[in-house]
C-alpha positions in Angstrom: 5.5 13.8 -1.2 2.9 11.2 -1.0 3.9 7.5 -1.8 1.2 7.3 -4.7 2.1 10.9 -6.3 5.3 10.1 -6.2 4.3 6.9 -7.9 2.0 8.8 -10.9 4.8 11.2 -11.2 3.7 14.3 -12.7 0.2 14.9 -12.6 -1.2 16.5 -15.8 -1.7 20.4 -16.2 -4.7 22.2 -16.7 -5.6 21.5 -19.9 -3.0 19.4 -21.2 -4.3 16.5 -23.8 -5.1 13.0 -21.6 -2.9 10.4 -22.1 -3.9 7.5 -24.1 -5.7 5.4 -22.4 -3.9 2.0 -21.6 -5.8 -1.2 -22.6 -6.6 -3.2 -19.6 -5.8 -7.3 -20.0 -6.7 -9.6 -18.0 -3.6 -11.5 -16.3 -4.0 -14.7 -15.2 -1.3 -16.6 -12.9 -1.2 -20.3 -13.8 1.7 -21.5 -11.6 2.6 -22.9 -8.7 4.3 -20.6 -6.7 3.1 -17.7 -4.5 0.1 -19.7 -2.9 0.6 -18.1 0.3 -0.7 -14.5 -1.4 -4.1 -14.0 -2.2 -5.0 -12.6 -5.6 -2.4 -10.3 -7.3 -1.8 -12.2 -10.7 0.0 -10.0 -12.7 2.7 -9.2 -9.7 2.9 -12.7 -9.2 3.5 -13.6 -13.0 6.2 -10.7 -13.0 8.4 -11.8 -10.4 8.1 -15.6 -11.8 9.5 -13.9 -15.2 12.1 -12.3 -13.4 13.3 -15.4 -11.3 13.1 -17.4 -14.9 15.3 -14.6 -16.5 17.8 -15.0 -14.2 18.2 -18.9 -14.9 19.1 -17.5 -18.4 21.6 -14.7 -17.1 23.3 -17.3 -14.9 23.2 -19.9 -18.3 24.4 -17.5 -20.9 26.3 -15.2 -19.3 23.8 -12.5 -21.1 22.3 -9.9 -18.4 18.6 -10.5 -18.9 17.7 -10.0 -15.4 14.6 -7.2 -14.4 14.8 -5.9 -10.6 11.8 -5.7 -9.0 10.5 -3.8 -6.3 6.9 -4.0 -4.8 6.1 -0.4 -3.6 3.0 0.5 -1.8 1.4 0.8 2.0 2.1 -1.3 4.7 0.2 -4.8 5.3 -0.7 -5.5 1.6 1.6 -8.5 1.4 4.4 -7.2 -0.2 7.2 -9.0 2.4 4.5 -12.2 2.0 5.2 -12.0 -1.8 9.2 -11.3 -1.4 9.3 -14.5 0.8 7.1 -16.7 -1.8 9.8 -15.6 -3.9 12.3 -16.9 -1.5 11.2 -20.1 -1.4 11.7 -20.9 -4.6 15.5 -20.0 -4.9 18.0 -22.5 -3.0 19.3 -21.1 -0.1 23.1 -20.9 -1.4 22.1 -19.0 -4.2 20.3 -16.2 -2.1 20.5 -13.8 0.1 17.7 -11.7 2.4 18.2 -8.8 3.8 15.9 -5.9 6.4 16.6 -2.5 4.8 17.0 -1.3 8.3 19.7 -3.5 9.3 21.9 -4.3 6.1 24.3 -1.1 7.2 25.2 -2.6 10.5 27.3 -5.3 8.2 27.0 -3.2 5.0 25.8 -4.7 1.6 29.4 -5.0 0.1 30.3 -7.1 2.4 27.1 -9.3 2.4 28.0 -10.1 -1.1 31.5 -10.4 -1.1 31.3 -13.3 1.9 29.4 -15.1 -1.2 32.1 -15.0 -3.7 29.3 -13.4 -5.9 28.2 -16.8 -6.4 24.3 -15.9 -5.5 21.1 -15.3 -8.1 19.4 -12.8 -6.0 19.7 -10.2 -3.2 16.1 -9.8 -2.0 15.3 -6.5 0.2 12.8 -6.4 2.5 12.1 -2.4 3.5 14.8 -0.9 1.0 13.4 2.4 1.7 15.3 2.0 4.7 18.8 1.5 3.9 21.6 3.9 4.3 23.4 6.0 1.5 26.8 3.8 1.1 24.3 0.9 0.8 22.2 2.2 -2.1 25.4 2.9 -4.1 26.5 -0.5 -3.5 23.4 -1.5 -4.8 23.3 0.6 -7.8 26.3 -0.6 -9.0 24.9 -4.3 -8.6 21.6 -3.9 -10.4 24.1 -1.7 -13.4 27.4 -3.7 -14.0 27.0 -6.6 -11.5 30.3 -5.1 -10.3 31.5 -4.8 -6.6 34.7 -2.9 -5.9 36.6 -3.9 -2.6 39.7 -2.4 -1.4 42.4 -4.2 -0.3 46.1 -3.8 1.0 45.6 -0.6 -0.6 44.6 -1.7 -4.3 41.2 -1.9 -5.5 39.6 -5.3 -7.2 36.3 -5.8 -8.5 34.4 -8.7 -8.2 31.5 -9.6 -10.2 27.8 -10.9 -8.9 25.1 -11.0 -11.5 22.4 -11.0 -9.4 19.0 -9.9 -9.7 17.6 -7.7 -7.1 14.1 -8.1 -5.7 12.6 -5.8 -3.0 9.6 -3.4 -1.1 9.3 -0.4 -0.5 6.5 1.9 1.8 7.7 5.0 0.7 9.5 5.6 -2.9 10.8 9.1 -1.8 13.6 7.9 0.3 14.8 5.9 -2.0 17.8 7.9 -4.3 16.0 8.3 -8.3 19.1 6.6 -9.5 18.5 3.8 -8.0 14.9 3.7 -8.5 15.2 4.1 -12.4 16.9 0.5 -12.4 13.6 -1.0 -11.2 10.7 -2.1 -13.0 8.1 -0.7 -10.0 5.2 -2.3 -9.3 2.5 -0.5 -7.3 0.1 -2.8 -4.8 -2.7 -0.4 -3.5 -4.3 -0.8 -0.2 -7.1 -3.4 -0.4 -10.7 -2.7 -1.5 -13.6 -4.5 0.6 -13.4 -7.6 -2.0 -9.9 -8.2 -2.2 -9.2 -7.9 1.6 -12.1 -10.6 2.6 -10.6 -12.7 0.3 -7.4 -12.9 2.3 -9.0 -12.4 5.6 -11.2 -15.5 4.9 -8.3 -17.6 3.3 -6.0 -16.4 6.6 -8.3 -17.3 9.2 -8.9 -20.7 7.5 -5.1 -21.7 7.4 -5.4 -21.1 11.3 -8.8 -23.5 12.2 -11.6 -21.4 11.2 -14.8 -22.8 9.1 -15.7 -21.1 6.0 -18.6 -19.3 7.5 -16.7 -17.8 11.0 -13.5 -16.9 8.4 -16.1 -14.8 6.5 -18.1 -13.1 9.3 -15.0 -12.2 11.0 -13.5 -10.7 7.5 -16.7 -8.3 7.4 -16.6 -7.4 11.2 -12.7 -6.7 10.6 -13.5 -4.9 7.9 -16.4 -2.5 9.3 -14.7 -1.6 12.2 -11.9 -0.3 9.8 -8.9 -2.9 9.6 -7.3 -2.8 6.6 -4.2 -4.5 7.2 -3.6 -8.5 6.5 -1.1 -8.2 9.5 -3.8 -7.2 11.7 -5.7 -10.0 10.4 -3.0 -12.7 10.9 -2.4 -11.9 14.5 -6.7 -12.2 14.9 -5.9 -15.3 13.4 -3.2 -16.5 15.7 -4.4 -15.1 18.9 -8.1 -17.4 18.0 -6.6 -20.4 16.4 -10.2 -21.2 15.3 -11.9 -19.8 18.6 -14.4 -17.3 17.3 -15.7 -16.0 20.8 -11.6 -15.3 21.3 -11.3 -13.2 18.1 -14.3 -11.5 18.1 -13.5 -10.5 22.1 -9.7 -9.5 20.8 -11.0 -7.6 18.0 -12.9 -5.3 20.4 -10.1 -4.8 22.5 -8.0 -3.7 19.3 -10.9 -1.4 18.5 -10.8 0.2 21.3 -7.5 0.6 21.7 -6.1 1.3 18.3 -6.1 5.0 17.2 -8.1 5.3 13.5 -5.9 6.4 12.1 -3.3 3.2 12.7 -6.1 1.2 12.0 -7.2 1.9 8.7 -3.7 2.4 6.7 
């Protein structure tokens, strides 16, 4: 099932009464985190709640915390966002993990060497990790509770930690697990939104305003979609126009569409 059906859920029958429509309001992010990500306000004010509700968890001993995971297609800076996020937690109170690579130590054990003394357990790729992991991590997002076995008894331990992650595709991840996140969907860029953070990429790497802008269009027309493709443009130049527009068409040539424009 596609990652966006999947994401609607049940489409409506033939028929059947619309829903009601949903007010759109205009969300504005005012802080001072996230700068590396372009745009995005409302995800960006969501995970700044998040990381603000677990200074209260950890204060009160209340659980207010909301896991979040960023779903959607690759190269829309969902890992960009996830590190922003990062950044703003002290290292000895977090942990970051690659979905594909947590089993070869195993989540349990990833917590356990912190005494559960951690905020959050951020998840790059979750849609990647391996059945024993998810239950671990069901249990952590539910009860905060670990079980470990040892010299043949069991003992819990308990880690309050908020969980933020990405996804590409929501369908290999167990519902049960799902259900304890608040999902937030990031589509692929439209023409607007993916100059902007062509032009604001190329500039952190020596481009002028009006080279960052032509190369955004040029990537854009010859069907890049993704800000990965434009940050390695960006690193391979280093503010040499003649060298991105000459790797460009190289990558063009040599990309298959179909790669190129997801």
């Amino acid at each position: 099932m596609p990652l966006l059906d999947f994401f609607k859920r049940k489409r409506l029958d033939e028929g059947a009464k619309p829903r009601p429509t949903v007010p759109k309001i205009e969300v504005r992010y005012t802080g001072e985190n996230f700068k590396m990500v372009e745009g995005l306000d409302d995800v960006k004010v969501v995970l700044e709640r998040s990381l603000k509700l677990q200074s209260e968890t950890r204060l009160t001993g209340q659980d207010y915390r909301v896991h979040i995971l960023l779903a959607g297609p690759p190269g829309i800076a969902k890992t960009l966002l996830l590190m922003s996020a990062e950044k703003e937690i002290p290292q000895e109170r977090r942990i970051f993990l690659l979905g594909s690579q947590v089993s070869k130590a195993g989540l349990r054990n990833k917590i356990l060497e912190t005494r559960g003394e951690i905020d959050f357990v951020l998840i790059d790729e979750l849609d990647k990790m391996g059945k024993s992991d998810y239950d671990v991590l069901l249990s952590l997002m539910q009860t905060g509770r670990i079980s470990v076995l040892k010299a043949g008894l069991e003992a819990e331990t308990l880690c309050m930690a908020t969980v933020l992650a990405t996804a590409n595709y929501l369908e290999k991840i167990p519902a049960e697990v799902l259900d304890r996140f608040m999902i937030l969907y990031l589509p692929q860029y439209n023409v607007e939104d993916f100059e902007k953070v062509a032009v604001r990429t190329f500039k952190q790497y020596g481009f002028d305003d009006g080279p960052a802008a032509e190369l955004a269009k040029l990537m854009w027309s010859m069907g890049f979609r993704s800000a990965r493709d434009v940050l390695r443009v960006a690193r391979y130049a280093r503010g040499d126009a003649v060298q991105a527009r000459t790797v460009l068409t190289i990558m063009a040539s040599r990309t298959p569409p179909e790669v190129r424009r997801k």
